[in-house]
C-alpha positions as YAML, in Angstrom:
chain: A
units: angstrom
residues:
- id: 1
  name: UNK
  ca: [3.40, 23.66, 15.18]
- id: 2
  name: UNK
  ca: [1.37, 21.58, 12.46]
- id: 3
  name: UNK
  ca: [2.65, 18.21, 11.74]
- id: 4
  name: UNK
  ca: [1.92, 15.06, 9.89]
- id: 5
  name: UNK
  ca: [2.91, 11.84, 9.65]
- id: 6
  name: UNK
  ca: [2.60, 9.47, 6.83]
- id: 7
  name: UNK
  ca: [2.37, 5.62, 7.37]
- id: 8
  name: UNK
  ca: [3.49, 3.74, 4.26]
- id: 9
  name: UNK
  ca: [1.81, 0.17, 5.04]
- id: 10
  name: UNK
  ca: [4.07, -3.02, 5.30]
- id: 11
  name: UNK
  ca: [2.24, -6.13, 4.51]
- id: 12
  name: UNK
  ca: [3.53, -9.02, 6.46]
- id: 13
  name: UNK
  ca: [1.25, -12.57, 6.89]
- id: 14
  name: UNK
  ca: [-2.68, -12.18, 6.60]
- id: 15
  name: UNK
  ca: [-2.25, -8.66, 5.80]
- id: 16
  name: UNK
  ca: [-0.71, -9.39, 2.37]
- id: 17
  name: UNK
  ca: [-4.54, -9.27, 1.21]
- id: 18
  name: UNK
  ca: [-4.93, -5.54, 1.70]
- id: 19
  name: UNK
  ca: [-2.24, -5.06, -1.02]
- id: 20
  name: UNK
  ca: [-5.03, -4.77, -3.60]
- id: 21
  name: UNK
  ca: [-6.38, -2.03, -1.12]
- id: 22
  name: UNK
  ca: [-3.60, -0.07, -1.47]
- id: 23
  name: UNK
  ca: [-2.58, 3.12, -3.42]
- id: 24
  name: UNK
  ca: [-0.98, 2.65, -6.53]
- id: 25
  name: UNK
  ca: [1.97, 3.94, -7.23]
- id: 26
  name: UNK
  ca: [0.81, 6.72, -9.34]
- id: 27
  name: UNK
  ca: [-1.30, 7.99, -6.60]
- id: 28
  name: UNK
  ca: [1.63, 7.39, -3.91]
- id: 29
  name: UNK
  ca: [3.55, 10.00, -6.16]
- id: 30
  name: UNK
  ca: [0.79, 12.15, -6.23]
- id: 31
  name: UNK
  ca: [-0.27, 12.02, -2.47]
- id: 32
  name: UNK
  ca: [3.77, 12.43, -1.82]
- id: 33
  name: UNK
  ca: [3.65, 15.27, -4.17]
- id: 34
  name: UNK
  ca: [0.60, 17.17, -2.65]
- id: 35
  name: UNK
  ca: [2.46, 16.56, 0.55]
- id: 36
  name: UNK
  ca: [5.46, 18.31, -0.47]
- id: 37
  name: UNK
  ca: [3.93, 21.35, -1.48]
- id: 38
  name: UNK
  ca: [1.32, 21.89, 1.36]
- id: 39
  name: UNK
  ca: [4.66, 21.97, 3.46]
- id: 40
  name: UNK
  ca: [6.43, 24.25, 1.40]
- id: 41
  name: UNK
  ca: [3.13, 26.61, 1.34]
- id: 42
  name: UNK
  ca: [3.30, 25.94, 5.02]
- id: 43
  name: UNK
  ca: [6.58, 27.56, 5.60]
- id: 44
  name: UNK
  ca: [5.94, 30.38, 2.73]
- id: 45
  name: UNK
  ca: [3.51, 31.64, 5.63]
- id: 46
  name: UNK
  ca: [5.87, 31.32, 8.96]
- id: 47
  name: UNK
  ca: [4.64, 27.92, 9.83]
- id: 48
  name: UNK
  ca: [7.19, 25.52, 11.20]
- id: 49
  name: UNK
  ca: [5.62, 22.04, 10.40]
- id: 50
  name: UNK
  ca: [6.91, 18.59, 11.33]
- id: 51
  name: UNK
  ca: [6.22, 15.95, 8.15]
- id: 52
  name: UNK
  ca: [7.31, 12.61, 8.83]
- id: 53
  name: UNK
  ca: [7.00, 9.56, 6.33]
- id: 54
  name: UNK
  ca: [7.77, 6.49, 7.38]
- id: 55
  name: UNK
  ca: [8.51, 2.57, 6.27]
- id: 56
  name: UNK
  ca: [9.52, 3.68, 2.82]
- id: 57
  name: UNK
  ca: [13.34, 4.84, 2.34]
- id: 58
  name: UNK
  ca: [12.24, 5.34, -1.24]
- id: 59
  name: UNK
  ca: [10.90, 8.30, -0.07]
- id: 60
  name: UNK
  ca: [13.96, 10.19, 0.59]
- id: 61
  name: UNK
  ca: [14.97, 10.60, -3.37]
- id: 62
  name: UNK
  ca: [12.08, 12.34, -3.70]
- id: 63
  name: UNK
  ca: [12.20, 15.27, -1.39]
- id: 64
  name: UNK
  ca: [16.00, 16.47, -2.25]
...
């Protein structure tokens, strides 16, 4: 099995200063985007991955 997990960061306290490190939201869509169809490529050919994202509920919308 092939899986991946995708960390959405959560700034809290001194970490608030990597915000400007961050993805944009453009490229969020896009990375969530590539994401989605390297797992449904991955089960064209038999695969059975696990693809977990995590800390952003906002996420959910997207993949139904």
């Amino acid at each position: 099995m092939r899986g991946l997990c995708f960390y959405h960061l959560v700034y809290t306290g001194r970490a608030s200063k990597l915000r400007k490190e961050d993805l944009t939201h453009e490229e969020t869509r896009r990375l969530l985007d590539l994401i989605m169809s390297e797992t449904k490529k991955m089960f064209t050919e038999g695969l059975k991955p696990e693809i977990l994202t995590v800390d952003n509920h906002a996420d959910g919308p997207i993949f139904t």
